[in-house]
N, C-alpha and C positions, 0 to 999 in steps of 0.2 A: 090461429097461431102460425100458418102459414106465413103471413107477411112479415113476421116478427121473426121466425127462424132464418127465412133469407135471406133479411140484412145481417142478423147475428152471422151465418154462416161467410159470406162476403166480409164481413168486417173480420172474421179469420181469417180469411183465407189472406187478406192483405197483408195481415199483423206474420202469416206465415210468409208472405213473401219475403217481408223488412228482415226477420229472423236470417231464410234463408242466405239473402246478401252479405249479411254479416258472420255466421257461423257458418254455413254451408249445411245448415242441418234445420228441415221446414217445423212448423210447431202442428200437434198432435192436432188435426182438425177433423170434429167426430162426423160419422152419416149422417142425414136425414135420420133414419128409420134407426137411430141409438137415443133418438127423444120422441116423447108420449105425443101419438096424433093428435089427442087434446086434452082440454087440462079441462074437466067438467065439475070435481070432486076433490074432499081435502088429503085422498090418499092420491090420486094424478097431481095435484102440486107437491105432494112430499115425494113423487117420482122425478120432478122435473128439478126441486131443491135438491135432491141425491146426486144427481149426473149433473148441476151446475156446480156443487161445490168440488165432487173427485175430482170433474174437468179443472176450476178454476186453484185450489189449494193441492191437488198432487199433482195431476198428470203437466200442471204448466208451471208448479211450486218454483223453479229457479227460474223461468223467466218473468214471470209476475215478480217476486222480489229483487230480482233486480232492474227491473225496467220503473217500477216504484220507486228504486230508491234510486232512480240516476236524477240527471239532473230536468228540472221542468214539473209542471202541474199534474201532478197524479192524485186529484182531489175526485175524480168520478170513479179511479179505479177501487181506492182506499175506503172509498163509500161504501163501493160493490163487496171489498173484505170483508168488510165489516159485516154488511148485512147478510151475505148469505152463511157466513160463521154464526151467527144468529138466529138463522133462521133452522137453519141443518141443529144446530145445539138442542131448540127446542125440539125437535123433531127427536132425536136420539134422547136427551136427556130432559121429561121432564118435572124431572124435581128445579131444575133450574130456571129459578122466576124471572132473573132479568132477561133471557135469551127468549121465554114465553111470554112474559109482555110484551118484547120489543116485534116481534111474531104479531101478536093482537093487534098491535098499534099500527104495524105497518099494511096488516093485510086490513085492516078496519078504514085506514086512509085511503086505499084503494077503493074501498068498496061505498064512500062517499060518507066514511062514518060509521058505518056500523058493521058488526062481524059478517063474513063472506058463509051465505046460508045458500043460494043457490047454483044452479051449474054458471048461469052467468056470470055472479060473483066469482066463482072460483077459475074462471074463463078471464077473469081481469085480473087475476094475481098473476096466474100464468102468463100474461102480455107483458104486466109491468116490470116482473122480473125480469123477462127476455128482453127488455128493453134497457133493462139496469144494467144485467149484461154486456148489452151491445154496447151501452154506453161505457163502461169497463176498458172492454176490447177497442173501442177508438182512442179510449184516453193511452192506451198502450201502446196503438199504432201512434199514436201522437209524435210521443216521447221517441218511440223507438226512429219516428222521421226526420225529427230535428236534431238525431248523434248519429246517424246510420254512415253519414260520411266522415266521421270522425277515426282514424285509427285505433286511437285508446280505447274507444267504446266498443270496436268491433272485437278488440282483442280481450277488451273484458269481457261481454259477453260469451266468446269462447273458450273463456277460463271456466266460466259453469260448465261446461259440457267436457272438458279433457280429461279429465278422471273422476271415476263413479264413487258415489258414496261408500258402495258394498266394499270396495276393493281396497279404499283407504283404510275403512274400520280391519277390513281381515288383515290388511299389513301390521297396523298397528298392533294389533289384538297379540301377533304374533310376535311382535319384537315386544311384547309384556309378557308373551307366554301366558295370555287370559284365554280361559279357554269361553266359546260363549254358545250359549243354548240356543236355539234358532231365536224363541221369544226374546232374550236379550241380545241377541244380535241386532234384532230388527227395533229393541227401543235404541239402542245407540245409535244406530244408523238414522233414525227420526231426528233425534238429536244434534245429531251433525249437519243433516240437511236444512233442518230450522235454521241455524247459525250461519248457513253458509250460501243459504237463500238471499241474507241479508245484508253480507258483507261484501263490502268495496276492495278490490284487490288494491295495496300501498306503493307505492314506487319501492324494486327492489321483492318483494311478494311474489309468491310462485301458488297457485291452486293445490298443490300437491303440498306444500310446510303447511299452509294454511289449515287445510281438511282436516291434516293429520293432527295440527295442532288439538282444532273442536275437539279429533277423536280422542287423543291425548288426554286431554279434560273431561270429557264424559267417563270413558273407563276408568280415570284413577279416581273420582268420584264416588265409584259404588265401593263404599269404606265398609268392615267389618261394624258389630255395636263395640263401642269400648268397655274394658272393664272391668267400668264402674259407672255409676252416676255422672253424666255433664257438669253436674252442678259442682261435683267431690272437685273438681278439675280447677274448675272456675275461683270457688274459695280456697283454693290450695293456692293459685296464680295469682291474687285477689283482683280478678279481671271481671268479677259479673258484672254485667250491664254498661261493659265499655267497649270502645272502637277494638280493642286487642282479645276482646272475648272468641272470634270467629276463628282467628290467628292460632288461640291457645287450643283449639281444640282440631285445629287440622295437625298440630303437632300429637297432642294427644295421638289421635290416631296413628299417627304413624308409627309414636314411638310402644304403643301396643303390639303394631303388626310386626314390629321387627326384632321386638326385645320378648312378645312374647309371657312378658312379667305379667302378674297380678296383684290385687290386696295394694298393701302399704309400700311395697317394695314397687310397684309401679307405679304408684304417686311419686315418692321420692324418683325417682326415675325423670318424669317429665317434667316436675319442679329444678330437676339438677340441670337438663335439659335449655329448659326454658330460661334459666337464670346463668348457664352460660352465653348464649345464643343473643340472649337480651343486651348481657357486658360485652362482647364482643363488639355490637351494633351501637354502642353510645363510646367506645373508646375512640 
């Protein structure tokens, strides 16, 4: 694993250079000795799948998404997504058969066909990983070499890093008056950073509307239950199984949390609602 780790680490350390040039801020490059001296056994490769995917989906999440999604071939990095999300899934979860086949299939092709039963077998997952890896992290350095002298790209990239996830969700949270429990603070905060991992800043777009925005949508999202039945909603509107069924029921809820009605008087309510709302929009 030696030789395999050094070019991985090298191939960081460049990818932190190109970062550095453009944001002025290096990309998280781990020690040596924060990965398993060898990979002999199928608990040492699920050590070495754990510290590739934190490294590769949190600790680098907004440079990975948007270095993927600029412009140029990012078919070896998307590969790497893929696979170690696959690989780490069965690892964690496994009632889930496609993430555990695709596991079988891949370490089985490694190991020339058949499941990896010895230290050597498990000694060639460990390489071909770090080599999937590496190949990852060049396809990033790639990308990141052919925009690095671009303005736009320099200044996009440093729109991920000008204001933090935590601090948009608490502004936000706070002009809602949502009050949030640590465990729901931190699913919004997931939520926004997903979103926001992925998206291109617009001409005219600021990191900060934008975030807030995600935030925006995820908090007003977590809706009370209505009530009543979806369905009472649906055949009172007669919208079931139509394009305006999704429509009718983000009203619903609202006009629950605000009117507070129940029973018949809130149906009527969100029919009167909805059938002014409707007249208004075709006059």
């Amino acid at each position: 694993m030696d030789s395999e780790l050094g070019e991985f680490e090298n191939r960081c350390r460049t990818l932190s250079q190109h970062k550095m040039l453009c944001t002025g801020e290096p990309m998280l490059v781990p020690e040596r000795d924060q990965w398993p001296d060898a990979i002999q056994s199928e608990a040492d490769f699920s050590v070495l799948v754990s510290g590739a995917y934190k490294l590769w989906r949190e600790a680098w999440k907004l440079d990975v998404g948007f270095l993927i999604n600029s412009k140029g071939n990012s078919t070896e990095a998307r590969k790497f997504d893929q696979l170690i999300y696959q690989l780490r899934t069965a690892d964690q979860h496994t009632d889930n058969t496609e993430a555990v086949t695709r596991r079988a299939d891949w370490t089985a092709a490694v190991c020339g066909g058949q499941s990896p039963a010895s230290q050597d077998d498990w000694t060639s997952c460990g390489r071909a990983l770090m080599a999937a890896f590496s190949a990852a992290v060049a396809c990033l350095t790639a990308l990141a070499a052919a925009s690095r002298l671009k303005p736009e790209f320099r200044q996009a990239w440093q729109a991920k890093f000008s204001e933090s996830v935590q601090a948009v969700v608490a502004r936000v949270s706070a002009d809602l008056n949502v009050y949030l429990p640590p465990s729901t603070r931190q699913y919004h905060e997931r939520q926004v950073e997903k979103r926001w991992s992925k998206h291109k800043l617009r001409s005219g777009e600021t990191a900060a509307q934008v975030m807030g925005s995600f935030a925006e949508c995820s908090l007003v999202s977590d809706v009370r239950p209505l009530p009543c039945d979806y369905l009472d909603i649906l055949d009172e509107l007669q919208v079931l199984g139509t394009r305006d069924a999704v429509t009718a029921l983000r009203l619903a809820h609202s006009v629950a949390e605000i009117s507070l009605t129940t029973g018949d008087a809130y149906l009527k309510l969100v029919v009167s609602t909805w059938t002014t709302l409707r007249s208004g929009n075709s006059s």
